[in-house]
Structures are given as structure tokens and as C-alpha cells.
TORTI-631184 format. One record per residue (C-alpha): z, y, x; residue in one letter. Coordinates in Angstrom, 3 decimals, padded with zeros to 6 digits. Layout:
N
<r><pz>Z</pz><py>Y</py><px>X</px><resn>A</resn></r>
...
//
This chain:
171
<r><pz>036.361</pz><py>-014.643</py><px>-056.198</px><resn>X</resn></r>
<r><pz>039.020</pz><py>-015.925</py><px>-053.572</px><resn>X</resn></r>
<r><pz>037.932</pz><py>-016.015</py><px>-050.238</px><resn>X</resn></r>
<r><pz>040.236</pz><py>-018.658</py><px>-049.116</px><resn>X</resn></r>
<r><pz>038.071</pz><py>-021.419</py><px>-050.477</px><resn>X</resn></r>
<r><pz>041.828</pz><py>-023.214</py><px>-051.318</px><resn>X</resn></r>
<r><pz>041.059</pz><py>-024.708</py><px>-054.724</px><resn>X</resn></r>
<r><pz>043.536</pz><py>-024.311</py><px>-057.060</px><resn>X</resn></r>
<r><pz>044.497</pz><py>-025.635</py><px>-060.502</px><resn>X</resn></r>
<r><pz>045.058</pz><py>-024.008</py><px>-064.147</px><resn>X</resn></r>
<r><pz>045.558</pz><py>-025.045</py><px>-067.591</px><resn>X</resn></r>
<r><pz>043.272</pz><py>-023.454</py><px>-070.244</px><resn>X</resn></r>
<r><pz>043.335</pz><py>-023.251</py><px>-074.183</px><resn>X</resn></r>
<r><pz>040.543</pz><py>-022.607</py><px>-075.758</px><resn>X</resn></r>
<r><pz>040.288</pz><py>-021.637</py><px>-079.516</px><resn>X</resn></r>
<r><pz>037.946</pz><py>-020.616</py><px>-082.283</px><resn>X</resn></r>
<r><pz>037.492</pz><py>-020.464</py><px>-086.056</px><resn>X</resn></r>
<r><pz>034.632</pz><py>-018.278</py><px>-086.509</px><resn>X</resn></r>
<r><pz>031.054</pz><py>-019.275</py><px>-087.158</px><resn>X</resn></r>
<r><pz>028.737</pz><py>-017.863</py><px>-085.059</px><resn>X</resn></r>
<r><pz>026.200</pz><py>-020.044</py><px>-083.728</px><resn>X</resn></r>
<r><pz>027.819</pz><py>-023.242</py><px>-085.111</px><resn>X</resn></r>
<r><pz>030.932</pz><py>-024.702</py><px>-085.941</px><resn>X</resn></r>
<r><pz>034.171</pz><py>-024.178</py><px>-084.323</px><resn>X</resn></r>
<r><pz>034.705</pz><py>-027.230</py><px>-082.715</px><resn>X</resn></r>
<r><pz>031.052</pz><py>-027.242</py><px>-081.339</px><resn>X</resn></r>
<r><pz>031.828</pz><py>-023.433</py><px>-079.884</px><resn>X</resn></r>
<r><pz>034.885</pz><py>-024.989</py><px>-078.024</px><resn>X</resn></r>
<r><pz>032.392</pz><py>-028.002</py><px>-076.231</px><resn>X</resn></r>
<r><pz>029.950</pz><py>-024.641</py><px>-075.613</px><resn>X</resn></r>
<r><pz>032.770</pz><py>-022.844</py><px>-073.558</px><resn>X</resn></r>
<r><pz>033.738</pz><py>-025.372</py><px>-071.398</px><resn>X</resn></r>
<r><pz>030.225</pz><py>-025.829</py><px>-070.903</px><resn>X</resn></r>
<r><pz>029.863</pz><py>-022.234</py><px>-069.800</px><resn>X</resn></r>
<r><pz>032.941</pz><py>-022.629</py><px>-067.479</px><resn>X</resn></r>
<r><pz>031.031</pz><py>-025.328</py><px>-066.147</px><resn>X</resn></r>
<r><pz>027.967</pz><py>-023.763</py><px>-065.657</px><resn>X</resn></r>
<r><pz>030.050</pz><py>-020.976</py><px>-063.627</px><resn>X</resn></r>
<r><pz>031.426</pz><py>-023.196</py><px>-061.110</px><resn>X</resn></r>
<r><pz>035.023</pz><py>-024.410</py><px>-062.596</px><resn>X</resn></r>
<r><pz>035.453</pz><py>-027.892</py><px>-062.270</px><resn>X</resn></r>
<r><pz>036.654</pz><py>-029.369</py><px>-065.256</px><resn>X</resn></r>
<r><pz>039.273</pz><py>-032.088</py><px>-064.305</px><resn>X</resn></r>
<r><pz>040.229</pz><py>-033.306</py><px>-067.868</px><resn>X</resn></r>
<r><pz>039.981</pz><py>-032.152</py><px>-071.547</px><resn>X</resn></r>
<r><pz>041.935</pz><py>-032.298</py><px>-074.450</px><resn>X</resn></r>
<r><pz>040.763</pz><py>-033.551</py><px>-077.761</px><resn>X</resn></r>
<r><pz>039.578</pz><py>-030.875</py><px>-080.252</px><resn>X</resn></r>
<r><pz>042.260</pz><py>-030.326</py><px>-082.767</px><resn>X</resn></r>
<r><pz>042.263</pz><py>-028.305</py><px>-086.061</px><resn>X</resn></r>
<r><pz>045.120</pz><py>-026.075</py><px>-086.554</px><resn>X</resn></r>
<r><pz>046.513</pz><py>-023.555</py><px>-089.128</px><resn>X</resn></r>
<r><pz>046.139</pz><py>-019.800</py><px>-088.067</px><resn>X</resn></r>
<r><pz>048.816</pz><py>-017.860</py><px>-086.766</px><resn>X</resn></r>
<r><pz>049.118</pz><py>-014.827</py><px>-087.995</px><resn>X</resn></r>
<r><pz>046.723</pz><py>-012.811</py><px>-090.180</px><resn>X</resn></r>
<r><pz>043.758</pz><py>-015.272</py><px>-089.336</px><resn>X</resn></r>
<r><pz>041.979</pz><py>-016.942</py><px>-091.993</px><resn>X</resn></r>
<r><pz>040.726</pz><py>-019.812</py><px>-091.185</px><resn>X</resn></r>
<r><pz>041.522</pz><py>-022.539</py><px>-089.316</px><resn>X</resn></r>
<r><pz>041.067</pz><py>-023.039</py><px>-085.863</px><resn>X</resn></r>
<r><pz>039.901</pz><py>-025.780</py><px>-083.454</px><resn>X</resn></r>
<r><pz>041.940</pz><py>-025.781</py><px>-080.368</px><resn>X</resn></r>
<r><pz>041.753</pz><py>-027.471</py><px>-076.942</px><resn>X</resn></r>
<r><pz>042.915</pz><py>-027.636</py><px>-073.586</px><resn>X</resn></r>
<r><pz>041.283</pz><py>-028.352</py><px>-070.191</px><resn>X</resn></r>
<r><pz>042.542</pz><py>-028.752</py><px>-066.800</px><resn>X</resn></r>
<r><pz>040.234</pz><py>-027.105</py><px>-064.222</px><resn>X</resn></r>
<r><pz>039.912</pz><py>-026.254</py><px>-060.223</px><resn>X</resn></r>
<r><pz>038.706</pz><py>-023.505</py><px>-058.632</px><resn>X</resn></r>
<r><pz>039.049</pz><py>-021.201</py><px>-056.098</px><resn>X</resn></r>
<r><pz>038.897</pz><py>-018.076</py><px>-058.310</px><resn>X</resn></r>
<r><pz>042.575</pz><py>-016.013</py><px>-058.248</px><resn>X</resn></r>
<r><pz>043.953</pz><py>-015.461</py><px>-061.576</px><resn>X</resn></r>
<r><pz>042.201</pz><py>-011.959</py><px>-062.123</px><resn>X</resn></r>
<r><pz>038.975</pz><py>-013.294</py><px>-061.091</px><resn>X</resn></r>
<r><pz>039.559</pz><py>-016.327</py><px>-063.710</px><resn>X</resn></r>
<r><pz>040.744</pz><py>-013.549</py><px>-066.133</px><resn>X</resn></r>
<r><pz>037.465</pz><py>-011.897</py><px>-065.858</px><resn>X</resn></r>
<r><pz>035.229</pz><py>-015.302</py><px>-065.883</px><resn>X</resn></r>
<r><pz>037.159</pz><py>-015.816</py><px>-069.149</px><resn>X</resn></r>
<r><pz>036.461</pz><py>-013.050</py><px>-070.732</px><resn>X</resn></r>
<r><pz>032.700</pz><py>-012.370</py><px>-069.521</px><resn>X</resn></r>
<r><pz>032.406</pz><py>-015.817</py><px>-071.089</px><resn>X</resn></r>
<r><pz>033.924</pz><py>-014.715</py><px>-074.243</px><resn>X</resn></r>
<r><pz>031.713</pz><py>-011.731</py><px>-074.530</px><resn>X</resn></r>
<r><pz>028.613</pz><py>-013.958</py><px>-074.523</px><resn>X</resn></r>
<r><pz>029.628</pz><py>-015.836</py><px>-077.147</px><resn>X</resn></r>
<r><pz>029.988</pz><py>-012.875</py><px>-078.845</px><resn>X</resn></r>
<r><pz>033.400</pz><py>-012.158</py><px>-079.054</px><resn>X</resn></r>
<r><pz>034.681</pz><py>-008.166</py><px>-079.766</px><resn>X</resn></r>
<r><pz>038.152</pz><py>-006.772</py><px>-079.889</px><resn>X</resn></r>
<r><pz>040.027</pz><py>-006.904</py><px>-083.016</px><resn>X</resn></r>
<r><pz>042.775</pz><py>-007.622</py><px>-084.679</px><resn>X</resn></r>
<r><pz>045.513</pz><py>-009.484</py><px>-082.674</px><resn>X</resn></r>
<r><pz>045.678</pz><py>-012.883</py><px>-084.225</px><resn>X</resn></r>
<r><pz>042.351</pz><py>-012.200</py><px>-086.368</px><resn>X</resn></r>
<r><pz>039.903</pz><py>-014.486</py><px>-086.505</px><resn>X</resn></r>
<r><pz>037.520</pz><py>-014.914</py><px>-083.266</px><resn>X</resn></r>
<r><pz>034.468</pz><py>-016.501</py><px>-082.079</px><resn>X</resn></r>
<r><pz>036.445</pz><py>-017.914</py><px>-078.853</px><resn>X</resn></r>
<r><pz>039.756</pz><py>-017.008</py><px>-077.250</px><resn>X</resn></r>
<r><pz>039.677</pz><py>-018.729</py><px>-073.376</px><resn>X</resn></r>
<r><pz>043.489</pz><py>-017.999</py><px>-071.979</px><resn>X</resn></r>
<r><pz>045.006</pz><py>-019.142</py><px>-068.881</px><resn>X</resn></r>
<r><pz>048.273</pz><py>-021.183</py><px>-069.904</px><resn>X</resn></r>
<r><pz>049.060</pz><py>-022.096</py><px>-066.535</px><resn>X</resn></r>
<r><pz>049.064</pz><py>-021.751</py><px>-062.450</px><resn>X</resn></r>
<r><pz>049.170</pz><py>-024.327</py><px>-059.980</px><resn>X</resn></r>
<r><pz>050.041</pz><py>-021.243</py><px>-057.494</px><resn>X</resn></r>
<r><pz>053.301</pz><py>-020.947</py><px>-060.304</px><resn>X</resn></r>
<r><pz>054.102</pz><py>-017.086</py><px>-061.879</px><resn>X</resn></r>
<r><pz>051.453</pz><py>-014.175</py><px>-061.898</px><resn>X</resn></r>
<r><pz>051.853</pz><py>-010.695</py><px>-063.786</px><resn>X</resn></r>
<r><pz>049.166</pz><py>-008.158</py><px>-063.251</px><resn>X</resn></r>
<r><pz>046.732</pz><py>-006.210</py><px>-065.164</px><resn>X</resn></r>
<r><pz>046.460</pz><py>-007.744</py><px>-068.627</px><resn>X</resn></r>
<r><pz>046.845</pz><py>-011.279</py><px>-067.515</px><resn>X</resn></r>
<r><pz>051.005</pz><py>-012.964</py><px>-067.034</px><resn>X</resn></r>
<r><pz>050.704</pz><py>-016.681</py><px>-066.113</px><resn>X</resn></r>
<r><pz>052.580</pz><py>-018.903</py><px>-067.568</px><resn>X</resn></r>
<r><pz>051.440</pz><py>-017.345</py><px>-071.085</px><resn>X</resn></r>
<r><pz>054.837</pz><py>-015.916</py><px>-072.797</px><resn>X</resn></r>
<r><pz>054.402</pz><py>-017.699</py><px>-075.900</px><resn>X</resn></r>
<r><pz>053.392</pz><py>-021.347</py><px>-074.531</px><resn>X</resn></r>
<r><pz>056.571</pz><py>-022.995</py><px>-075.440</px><resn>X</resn></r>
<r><pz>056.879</pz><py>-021.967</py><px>-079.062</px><resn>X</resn></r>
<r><pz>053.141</pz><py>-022.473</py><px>-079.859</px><resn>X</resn></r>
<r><pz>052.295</pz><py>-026.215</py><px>-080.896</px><resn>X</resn></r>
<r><pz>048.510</pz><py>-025.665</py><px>-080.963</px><resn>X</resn></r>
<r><pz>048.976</pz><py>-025.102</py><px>-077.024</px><resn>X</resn></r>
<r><pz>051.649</pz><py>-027.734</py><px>-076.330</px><resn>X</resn></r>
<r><pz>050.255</pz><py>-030.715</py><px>-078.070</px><resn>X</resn></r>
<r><pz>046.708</pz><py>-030.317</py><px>-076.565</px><resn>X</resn></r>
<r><pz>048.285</pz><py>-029.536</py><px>-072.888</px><resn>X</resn></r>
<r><pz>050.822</pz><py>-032.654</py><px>-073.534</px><resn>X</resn></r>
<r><pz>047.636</pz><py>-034.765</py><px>-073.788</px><resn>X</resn></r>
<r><pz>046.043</pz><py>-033.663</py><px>-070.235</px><resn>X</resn></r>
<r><pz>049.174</pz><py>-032.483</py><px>-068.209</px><resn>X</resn></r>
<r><pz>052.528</pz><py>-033.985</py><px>-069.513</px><resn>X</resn></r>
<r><pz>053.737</pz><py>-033.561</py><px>-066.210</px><resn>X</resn></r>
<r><pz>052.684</pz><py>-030.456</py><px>-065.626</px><resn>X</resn></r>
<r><pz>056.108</pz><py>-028.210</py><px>-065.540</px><resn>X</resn></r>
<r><pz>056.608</pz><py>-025.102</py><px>-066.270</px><resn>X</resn></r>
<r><pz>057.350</pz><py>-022.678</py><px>-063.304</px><resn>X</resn></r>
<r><pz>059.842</pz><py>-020.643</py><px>-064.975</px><resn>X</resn></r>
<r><pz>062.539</pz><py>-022.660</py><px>-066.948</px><resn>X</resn></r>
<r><pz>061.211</pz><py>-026.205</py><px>-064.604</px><resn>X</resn></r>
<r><pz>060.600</pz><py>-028.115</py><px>-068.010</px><resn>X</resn></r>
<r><pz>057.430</pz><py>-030.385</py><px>-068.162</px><resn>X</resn></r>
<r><pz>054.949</pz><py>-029.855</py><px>-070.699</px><resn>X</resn></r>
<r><pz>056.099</pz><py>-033.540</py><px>-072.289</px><resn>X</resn></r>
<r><pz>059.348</pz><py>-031.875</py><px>-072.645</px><resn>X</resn></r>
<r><pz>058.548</pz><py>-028.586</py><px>-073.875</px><resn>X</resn></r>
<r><pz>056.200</pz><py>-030.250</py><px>-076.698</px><resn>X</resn></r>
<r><pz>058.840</pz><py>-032.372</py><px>-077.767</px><resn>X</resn></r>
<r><pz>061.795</pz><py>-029.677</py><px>-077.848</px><resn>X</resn></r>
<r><pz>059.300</pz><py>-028.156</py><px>-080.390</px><resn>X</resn></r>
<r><pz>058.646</pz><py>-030.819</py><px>-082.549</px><resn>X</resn></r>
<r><pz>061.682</pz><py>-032.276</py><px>-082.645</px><resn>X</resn></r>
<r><pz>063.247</pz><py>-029.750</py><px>-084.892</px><resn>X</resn></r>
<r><pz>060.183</pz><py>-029.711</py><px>-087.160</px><resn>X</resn></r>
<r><pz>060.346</pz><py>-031.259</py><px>-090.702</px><resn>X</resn></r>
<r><pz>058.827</pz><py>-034.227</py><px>-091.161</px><resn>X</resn></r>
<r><pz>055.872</pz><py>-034.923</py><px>-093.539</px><resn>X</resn></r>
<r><pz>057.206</pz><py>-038.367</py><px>-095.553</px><resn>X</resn></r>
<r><pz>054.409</pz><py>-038.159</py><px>-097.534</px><resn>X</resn></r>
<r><pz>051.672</pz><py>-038.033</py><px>-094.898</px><resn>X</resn></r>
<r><pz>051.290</pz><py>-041.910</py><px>-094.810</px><resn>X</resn></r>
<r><pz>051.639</pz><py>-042.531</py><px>-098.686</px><resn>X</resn></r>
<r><pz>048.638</pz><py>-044.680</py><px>-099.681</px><resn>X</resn></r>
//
């Protein structure tokens, strides 16, 4: 833990598709509880959304986003995170495989951080919308340390290019 007692903020996403000891969506509401219970104050949270896997997953996931404060550094977050993770049950696997529940830190109030398994803001947070759309709802203001962008902005430099369903609101 930090010893300065400064409180800081971070964005989270949280995700899972794998039933364990209940659905998805109810593992999501069980982490944040868990941060909770460890001391992170939980400032806001997104709603729960259902998303398509990336990769070689299988399922779909529910995904989230929550704004917190602490005073833990990033590596002492990192390892909070993951303890958590390993609770739930959560093993290593297959990157992108399906998982009980993935906790990563999206973003610093304190701006850049690269160390040991941990580089804050994630590298893949702009081109994911399953992170920008959740993190749009809690923190549109929120901007990115590296290219200065806001979170509002990033989510709709994404979308914008994406096809539109037409027949989504057919009766």
C-alpha cells in the first residue's frame, strides 16, 4: 500500500463469461463487492453490458466499468486485482479464453505507469468498445494521458466508423 495516504483515482473494467458460482453479470456485482470489502472506494459504476468475445473466447461476456479511490500505487492495485481474481477462482490460460473475472486497471489519475506486468493507460483501450462504451458512461471526461483525447472522444472515434445495424429497430 502507499504510504502517502494521497488518494488517488483509476478506471477499472471488469469482465466475465464463465459460470462459476453464478452468472456472469452477478460475478461482476461480486467483484466490485470484493474491491469494496478491501478498502477501494467505489465512486461510480457502469451498467453491466453483454458483449461478443474477442478472440478465441466462447461465450459472451458481461463487462463493466467503475471509477474508484484509493491510496494503493498501481502495483499494489495490480496485486489487489489479481488476489481478488484468484478467489473467484480465476487460473491462467489462454489469452482471450474464457475467464471467471478479468479486473484491469484502464486508467491513472497519477497519468502513465509501466512496470512489472502492469502499463497504465491499458494499450488496447482505444480500439476496444467493450472498455470505451462502459468508461464513456462514468468518465466521459476522463482524458487520456497519452494522445490528451477524452474518453467521450475516443468512444466516438470508434464507433463512428462502425456499420450501422438498419435493421436493429425493425418491428
Amino acid at each position: 500500500m502507499d504510504t502517502s495516504g494521497i488518494k488517488t483515482r483509476y478506471l477499472l473494467g471488469l469482465g466475465s463469461n464463465r459460470y462459476r458460482s453464478g452468472p456472469p453479470r452477478l460475478t461482476i456485482v461480486h467483484a466490485i463487492s470484493a474491491l469494496q470489502d478491501e478498502g477501494i472506494e467505489i465512486e461510480r459504476c457502469s451498467t453491466i453490458r453483454t458483449t461478443p468475445p474477442l478472440g478465441p473466447g466462447h461465450r459472451n461476456y458481461a463487462n463493466a466499468a467503475v471509477l474508484v479511490r484509493t491510496d494503493r500505487n498501481p502495483p499494489a492495485l495490480l496485486a489487489l486485482s489479481k488476489a481478488i481474481e484468484g478467489r473467484f477462482g480465476r487460473r491462467s490460460g489462454r489469452r482471450w479464453g474464457d475467464r471467471i473475472i478479468d479486473i484491469d486497471i484502464l486508467l491513472w489519475s497519477g497519468g502513465c505507469w509501466a512496470g512489472d506486468g502492469l502499463i497504465i493507460p491499458h494499450p488496447s483501450l482505444a480500439m476496444r468498445p467493450f472498455v470505451l462504451t462502459p468508461l464513456a458512461e462514468i468518465a466521459p471526461d476522463w482524458r487520456h494521458p497519452i494522445n490528451g483525447r477524452t474518453i467521450r472522444q475516443l468512444h466516438h472515434r470508434l464507433h463512428r466508423n462502425m456499420p450501422v445495424d438498419r435493421t436493429a429497430n425493425r418491428p
